[in-house]
C-alpha positions as CSV (number, residue, x, y, z in Angstrom):
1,X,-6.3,0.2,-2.9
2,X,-4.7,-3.2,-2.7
3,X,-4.5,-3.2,-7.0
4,X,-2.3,-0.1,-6.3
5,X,-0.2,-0.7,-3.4
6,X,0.9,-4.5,-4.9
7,X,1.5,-2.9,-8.2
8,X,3.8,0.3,-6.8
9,X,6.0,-2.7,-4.8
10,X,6.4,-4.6,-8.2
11,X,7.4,-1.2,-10.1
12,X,9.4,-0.6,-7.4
13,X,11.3,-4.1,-8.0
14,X,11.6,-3.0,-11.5
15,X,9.0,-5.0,-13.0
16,X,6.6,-3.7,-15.5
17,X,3.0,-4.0,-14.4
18,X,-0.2,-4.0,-15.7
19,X,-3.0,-3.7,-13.3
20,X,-6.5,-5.1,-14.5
21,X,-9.6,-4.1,-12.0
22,X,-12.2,-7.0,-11.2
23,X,-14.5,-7.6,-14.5
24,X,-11.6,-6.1,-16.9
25,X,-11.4,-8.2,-20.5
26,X,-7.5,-9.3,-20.8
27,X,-6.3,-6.4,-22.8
28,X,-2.9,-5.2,-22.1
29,X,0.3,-4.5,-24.9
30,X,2.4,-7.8,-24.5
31,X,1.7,-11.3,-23.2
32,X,2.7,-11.0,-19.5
33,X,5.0,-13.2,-17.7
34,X,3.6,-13.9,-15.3
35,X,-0.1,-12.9,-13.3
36,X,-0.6,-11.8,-9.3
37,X,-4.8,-12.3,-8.8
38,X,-6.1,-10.3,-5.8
39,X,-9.1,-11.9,-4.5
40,X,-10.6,-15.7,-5.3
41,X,-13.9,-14.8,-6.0
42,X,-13.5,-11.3,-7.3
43,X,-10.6,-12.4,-9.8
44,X,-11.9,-15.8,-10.4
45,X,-13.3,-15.0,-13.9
46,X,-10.0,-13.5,-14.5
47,X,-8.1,-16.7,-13.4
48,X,-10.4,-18.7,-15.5
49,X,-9.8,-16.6,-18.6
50,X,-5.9,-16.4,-18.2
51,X,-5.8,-20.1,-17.5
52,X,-7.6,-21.5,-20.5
53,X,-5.8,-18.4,-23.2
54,X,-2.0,-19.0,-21.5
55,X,-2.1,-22.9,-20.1
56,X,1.6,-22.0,-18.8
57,X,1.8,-18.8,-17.5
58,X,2.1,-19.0,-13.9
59,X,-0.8,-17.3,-11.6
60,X,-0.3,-16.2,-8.2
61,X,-3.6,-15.9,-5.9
62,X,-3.2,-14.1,-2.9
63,X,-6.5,-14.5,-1.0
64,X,-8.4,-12.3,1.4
65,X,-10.3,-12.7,4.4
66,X,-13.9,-12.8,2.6
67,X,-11.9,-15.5,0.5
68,X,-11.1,-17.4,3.7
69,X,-13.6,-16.9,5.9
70,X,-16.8,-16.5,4.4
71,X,-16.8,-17.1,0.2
72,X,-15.1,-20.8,0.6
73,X,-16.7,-22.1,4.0
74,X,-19.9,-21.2,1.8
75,X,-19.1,-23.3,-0.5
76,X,-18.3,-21.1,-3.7
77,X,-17.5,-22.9,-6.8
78,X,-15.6,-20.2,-8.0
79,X,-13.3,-19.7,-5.3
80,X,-12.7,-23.5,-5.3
81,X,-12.0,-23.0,-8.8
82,X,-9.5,-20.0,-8.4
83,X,-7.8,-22.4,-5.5
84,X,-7.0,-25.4,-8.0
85,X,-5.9,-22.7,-11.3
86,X,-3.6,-20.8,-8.9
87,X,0.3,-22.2,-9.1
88,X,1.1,-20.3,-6.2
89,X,-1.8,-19.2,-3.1
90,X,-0.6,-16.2,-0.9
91,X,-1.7,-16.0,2.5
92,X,-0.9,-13.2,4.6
93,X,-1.2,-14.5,7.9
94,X,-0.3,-18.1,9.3
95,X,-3.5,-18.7,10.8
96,X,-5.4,-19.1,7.2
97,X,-3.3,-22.4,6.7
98,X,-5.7,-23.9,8.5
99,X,-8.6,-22.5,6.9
100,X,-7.5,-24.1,3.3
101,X,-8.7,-27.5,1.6
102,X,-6.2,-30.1,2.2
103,X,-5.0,-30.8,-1.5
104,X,-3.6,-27.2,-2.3
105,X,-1.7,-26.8,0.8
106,X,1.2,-27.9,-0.7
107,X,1.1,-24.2,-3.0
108,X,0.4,-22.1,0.5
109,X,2.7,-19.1,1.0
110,X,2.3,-17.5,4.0
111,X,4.0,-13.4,3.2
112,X,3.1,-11.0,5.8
113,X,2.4,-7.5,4.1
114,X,5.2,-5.4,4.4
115,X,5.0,-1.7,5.9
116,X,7.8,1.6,6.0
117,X,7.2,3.5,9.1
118,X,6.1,7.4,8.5
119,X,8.9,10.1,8.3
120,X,8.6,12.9,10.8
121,X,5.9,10.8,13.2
122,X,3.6,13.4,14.4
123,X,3.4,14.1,18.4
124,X,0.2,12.7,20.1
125,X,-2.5,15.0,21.0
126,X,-2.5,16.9,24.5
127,X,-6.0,17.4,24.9
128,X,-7.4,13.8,24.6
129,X,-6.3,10.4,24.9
130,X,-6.6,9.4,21.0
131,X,-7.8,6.1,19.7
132,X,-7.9,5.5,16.1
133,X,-10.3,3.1,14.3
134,X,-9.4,2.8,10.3
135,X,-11.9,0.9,8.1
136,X,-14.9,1.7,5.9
137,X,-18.3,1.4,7.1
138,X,-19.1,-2.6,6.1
139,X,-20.5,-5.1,8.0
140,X,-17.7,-7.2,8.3
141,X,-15.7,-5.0,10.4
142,X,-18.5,-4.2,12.9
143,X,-17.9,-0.5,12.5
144,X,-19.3,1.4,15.1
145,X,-18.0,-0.9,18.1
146,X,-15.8,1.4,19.2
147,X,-18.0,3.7,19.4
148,X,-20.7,2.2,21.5
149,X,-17.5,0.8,23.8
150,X,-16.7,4.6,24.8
151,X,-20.3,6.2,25.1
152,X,-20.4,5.2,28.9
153,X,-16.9,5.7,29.9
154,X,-15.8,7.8,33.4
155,X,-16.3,11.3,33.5
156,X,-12.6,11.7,34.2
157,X,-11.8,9.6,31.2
158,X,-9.9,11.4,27.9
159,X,-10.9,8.7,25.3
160,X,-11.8,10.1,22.1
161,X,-12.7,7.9,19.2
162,X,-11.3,9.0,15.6
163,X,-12.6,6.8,13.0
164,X,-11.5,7.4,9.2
165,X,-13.2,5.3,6.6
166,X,-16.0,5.8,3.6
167,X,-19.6,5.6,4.8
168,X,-21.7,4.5,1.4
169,X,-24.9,2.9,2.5
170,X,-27.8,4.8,4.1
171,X,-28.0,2.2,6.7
172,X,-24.5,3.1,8.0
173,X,-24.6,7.1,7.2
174,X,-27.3,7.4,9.7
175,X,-25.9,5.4,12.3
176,X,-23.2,7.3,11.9
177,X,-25.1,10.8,12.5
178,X,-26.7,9.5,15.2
179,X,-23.8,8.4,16.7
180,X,-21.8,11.5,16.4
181,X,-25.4,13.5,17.9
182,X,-25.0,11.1,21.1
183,X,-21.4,10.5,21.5
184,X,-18.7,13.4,22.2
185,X,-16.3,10.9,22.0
186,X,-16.9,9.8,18.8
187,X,-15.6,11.5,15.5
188,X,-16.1,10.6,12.2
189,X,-13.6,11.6,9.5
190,X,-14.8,9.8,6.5
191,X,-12.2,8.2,3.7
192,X,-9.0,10.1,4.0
193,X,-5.7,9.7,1.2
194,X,-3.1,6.6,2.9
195,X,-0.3,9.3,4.0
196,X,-3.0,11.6,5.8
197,X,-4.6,8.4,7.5
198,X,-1.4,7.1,8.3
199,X,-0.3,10.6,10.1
200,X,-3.8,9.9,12.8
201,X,-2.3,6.1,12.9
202,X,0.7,7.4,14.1
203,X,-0.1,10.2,16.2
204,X,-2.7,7.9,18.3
205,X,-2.5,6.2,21.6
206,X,-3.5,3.0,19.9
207,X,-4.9,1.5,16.9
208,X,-8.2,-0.1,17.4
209,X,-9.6,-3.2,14.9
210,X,-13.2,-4.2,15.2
211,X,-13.6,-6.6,12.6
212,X,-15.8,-9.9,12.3
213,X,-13.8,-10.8,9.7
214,X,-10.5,-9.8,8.4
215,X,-7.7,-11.8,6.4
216,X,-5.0,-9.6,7.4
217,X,-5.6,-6.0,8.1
218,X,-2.7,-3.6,6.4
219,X,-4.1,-1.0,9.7
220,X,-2.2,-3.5,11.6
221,X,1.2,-3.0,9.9
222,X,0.7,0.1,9.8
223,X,0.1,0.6,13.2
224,X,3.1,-1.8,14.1
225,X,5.9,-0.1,11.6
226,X,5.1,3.1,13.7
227,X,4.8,1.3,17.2
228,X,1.3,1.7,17.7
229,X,-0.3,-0.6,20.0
230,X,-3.4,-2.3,18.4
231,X,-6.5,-3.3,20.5
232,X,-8.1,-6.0,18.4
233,X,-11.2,-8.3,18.1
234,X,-10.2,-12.2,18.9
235,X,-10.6,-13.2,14.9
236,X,-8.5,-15.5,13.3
237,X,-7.0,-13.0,11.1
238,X,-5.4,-11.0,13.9
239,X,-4.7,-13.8,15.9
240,X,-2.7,-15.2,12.9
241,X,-1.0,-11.6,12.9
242,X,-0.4,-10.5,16.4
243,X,-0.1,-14.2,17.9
244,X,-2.5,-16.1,20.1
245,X,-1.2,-14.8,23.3
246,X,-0.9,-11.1,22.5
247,X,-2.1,-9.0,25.4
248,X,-4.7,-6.6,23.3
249,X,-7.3,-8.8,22.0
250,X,-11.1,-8.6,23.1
251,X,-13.8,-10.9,22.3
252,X,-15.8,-10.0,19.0
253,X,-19.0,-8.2,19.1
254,X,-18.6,-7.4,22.8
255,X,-18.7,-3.6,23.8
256,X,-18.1,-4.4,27.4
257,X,-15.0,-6.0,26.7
258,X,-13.7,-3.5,24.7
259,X,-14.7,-0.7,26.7
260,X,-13.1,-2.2,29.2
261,X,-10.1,-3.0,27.3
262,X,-9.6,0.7,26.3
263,X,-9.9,1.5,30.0
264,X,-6.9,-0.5,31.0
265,X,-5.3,0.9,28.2
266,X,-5.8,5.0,29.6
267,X,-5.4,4.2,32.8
268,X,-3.1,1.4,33.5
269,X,0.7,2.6,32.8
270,X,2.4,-0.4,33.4
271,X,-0.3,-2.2,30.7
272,X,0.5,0.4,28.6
273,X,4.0,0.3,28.5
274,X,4.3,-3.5,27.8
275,X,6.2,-4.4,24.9
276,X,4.1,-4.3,22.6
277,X,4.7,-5.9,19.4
278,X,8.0,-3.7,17.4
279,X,8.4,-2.3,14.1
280,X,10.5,-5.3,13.1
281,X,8.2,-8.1,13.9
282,X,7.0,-8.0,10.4
């Protein structure tokens, strides 16, 4: 996803692109100018390869949160390796600054991802107080916290939980349908096409991120280019997004908090009309 959307803005620029997926042998028409690596660890064999065939060429690494977070605190060699071949690290929140090894600083970029709003922003559903939840079914982004956070909630209470994202282990497929067998307030939509998920962004109440780890979640810009509130976990990755003092956070892992988070959120007007973070922040 992140291949395609990098490689539409370049075409858009009027560059000519040539996207190679993780594990592809260089193989493309003409020597490029210049290479964009998504991904330390995924791309590192990659870096490696176009390092040692075109000494010159410049190589732009833009890292993720698995990068940041997990893979290098681990102490991957190959990560550590894509950090010293890179000429250029992107970053896409300010927060991961502090995360990197004090001798490549100096090549840190920090480039929030851009985001359009929708055309023709759909109208917000009458019958229940929407909240949307946008991720695939991993680990890392605690998937089903939403879930658990509205199972309980007051009788009088309109929350429903929309959550749109693949499901590909049997681990997470049945706690899925037994989740959606316990929980009327949870819905499962499964993976969805970027302009259909980004028409139940836009038509929710608010944008909810569970993640443990994230480096910068695009649901995030999303959700802000349409001026969607987002109700997040306290991770460095948001924080480095949505600031350290934004109103919305919970702490991660905790379904009381977020339960009661959402709560405030239905039923607290002036907390729901704060100024929540605008379309042109980023």
């Amino acid at each position: 996803v992140s291949l395609r959307r990098w490689g539409k803005i370049f075409r858009c620029d009027g560059h000519r692109i040539h996207v190679l997926a993780c594990g592809d042998e260089l193989d493309f028409p003409t020597t490029p100018d210049a290479v964009v690596a998504l991904h330390a660890r995924h791309s590192g064999r990659q870096i490696r390869l176009f390092r040692r065939e075109f000494p010159k060429m410049p190589i732009a690494l833009v890292l993720t949160g698995t990068d940041l977070y997990r893979d290098y605190p681990r102490g991957s060699r190959l990560v550590a390796q894509s950090f010293q071949l890179a000429d250029r690290i992107v970053l896409l929140q300010d927060r991961a600054l502090a995360a990197m090894p004090a001798d490549v600083v100096e090549k840190c970029r920090v480039i929030y991802q851009s985001c359009e709003p929708i055309r023709g922003k759909p109208q917000s559903l009458r019958s229940v107080f929407e909240v949307t939840v946008v991720g695939h079914l991993r680990p890392e982004k605690d998937p089903m916290r939403a879930a658990y956070a509205v199972r309980n909630l007051p009788l009088e209470s309109r929350v429903r939980v929309t959550h749109i994202g693949g499901c590909y282990a049997p681990l997470w497929q049945t706690r899925v349908q037994q989740e959606l067998l316990r929980n009327p307030r949870y819905r499962w939509l499964g993976p969805m096409p970027l302009a259909r998920t980004r028409q139940h962004i836009a038509r929710s109440q608010a944008v909810v991120v569970t993640s443990k780890m994230e480096g910068a979640g695009n649901v995030i810009s999303e959700a802000i280019a349409d001026r969607i509130p987002v109700l997040s976990s306290r991770i460095e990755g948001t924080i480095g997004m949505l600031g350290v003092d934004y109103a919305g956070f919970y702490t991660c892992g905790s379904t009381k908090e977020l339960s009661q988070l959402i709560v405030r959120f239905e039923t607290d007007s002036a907390f729901r009309a704060m100024q929540w973070l605008a379309a042109d922040t980023m």
